[in-house]
N, C-alpha and C positions, 0 to 999 in steps of 0.2 A: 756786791762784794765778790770778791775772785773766788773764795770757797763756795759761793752758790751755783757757780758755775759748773754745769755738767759736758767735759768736753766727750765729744766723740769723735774717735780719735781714725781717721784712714791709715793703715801700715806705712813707715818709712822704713826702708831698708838700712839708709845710712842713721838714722837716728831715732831707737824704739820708744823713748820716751815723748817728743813730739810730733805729731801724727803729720802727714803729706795731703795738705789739700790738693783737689783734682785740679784744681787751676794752676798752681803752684807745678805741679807734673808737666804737665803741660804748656808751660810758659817757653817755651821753645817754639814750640807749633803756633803758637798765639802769634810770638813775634814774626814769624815766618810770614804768616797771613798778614798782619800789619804792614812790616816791611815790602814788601809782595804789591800790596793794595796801595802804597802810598809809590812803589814805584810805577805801579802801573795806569795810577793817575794822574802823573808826571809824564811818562809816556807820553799821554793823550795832550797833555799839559803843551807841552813844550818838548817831546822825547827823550825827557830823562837821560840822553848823553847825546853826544852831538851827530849830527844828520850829516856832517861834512869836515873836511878838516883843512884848510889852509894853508898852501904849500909855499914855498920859494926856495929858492937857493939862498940865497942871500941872507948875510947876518942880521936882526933884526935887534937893535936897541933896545933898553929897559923901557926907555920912552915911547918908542915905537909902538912896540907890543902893548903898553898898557893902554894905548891911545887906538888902537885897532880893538883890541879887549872890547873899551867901553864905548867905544862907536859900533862894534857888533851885534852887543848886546842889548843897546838901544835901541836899535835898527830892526833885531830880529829875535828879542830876549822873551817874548809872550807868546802864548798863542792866537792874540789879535794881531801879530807883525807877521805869524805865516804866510808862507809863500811871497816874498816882498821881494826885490831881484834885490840883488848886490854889484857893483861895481867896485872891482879890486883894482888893486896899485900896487909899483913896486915889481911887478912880476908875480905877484899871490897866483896861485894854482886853487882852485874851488875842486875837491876831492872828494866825493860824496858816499855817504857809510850807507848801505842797503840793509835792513830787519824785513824778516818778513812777519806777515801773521805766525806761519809755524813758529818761529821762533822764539814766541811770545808765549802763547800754549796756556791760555789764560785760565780754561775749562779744565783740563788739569790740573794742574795746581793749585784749582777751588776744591775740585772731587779729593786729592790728592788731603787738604788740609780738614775737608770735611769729615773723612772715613779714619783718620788721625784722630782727630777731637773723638768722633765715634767711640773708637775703640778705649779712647781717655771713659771716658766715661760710661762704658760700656752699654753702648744703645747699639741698635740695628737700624736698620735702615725701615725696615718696616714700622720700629716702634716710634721712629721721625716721622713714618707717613712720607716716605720714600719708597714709589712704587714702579718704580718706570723697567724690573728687571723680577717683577715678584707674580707667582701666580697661586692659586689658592692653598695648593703644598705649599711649598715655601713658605708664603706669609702665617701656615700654622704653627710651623716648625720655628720659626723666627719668635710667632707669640710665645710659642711653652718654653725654648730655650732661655728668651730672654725672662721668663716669670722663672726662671730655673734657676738662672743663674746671677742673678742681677736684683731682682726684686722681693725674692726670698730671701737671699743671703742678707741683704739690706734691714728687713725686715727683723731677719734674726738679731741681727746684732744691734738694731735698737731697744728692740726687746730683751735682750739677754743682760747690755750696759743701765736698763731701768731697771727691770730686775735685782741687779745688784747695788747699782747705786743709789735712785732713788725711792725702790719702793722699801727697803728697809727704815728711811727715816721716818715715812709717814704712815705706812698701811703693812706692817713687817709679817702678817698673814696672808697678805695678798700675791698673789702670782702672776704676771702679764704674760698674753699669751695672743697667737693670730691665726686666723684663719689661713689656710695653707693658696697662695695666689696661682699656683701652678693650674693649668689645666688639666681635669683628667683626659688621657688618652685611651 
């Protein structure tokens, strides 16, 4: 039943009485990496836009065109038809588009989408066990901040939303309470 449900709710700015799941926030950065990953698998695929582009002078018919179209794409539409030669007609000009690796920037915009989600959900890099820039400072200062700031607070507010809402039904003397996760310094 819906009244047994205890929601707990993340702050929305635009709307107090429905809460903001962390996916829901972030559903921008999600699609980013989706779309991102589906084009960069196309890329490899087939180069998700075209490697070359086909010149002439000359006006080219509805007919024409469509009949070059699907004879190109037949010819050279997969990545099992890579590298196949072509023989043009007509006067066609084969004009070839250059990417390079940098351009691509693939490591980027993983790191880029990673430290996004991060900060979505407020983790460190050390609490991922992401260590490649951490040294024994650091990764203490990363544990207390993130039990600071992230796992207390979390804490609290489960405890404070049982507190009020559930423990008054069942156990109305009772007080929930936790141990403090912080480390001492």
């Amino acid at each position: 039943m819906p009244h047994e449900i205890l929601f707990f709710k993340n702050t929305n700015p635009s709307n107090p009485y429905r809460g903001l799941g962390i996916v829901e926030a972030a559903s921008n950065t999600i699609d980013i990496d989706e779309y991102s990953s589906v084009w960069n698998r196309n890329f490899f695929w087939n180069s998700a836009r075209p490697d070359a582009v086909l010149m002439t002078d000359q006006k080219l018919t509805d007919e024409t065109y469509k009949r070059l179209m699907e004879k190109w794409y037949t010819k050279f539409g997969t990545a099992s038809n890579a590298h196949r030669m072509a023989v043009l007609e007509s006067g066609l000009k084969y004009l070839p588009i250059q990417t390079t690796a940098k351009d691509m920037d693939f490591l980027e915009q993983q790191r880029w989408t990673r430290d996004k989600l991060m900060a979505l959900f407020r983790n460190t890099k050390m609490s991922l066990g992401i260590v490649e820039d951490v040294n024994r400072a650091s990764a203490e200062v990363s544990e207390y901040v993130h039990a600071k700031n992230v796992i207390k607070p979390e804490m609290q507010r489960l405890t404070d939303s049982l507190n009020e809402f559930f423990v008054p039904i069942y156990a109305p003397d009772l007080f929930l309470d936790f141990e403090n996760p912080v480390p001492q310094q």
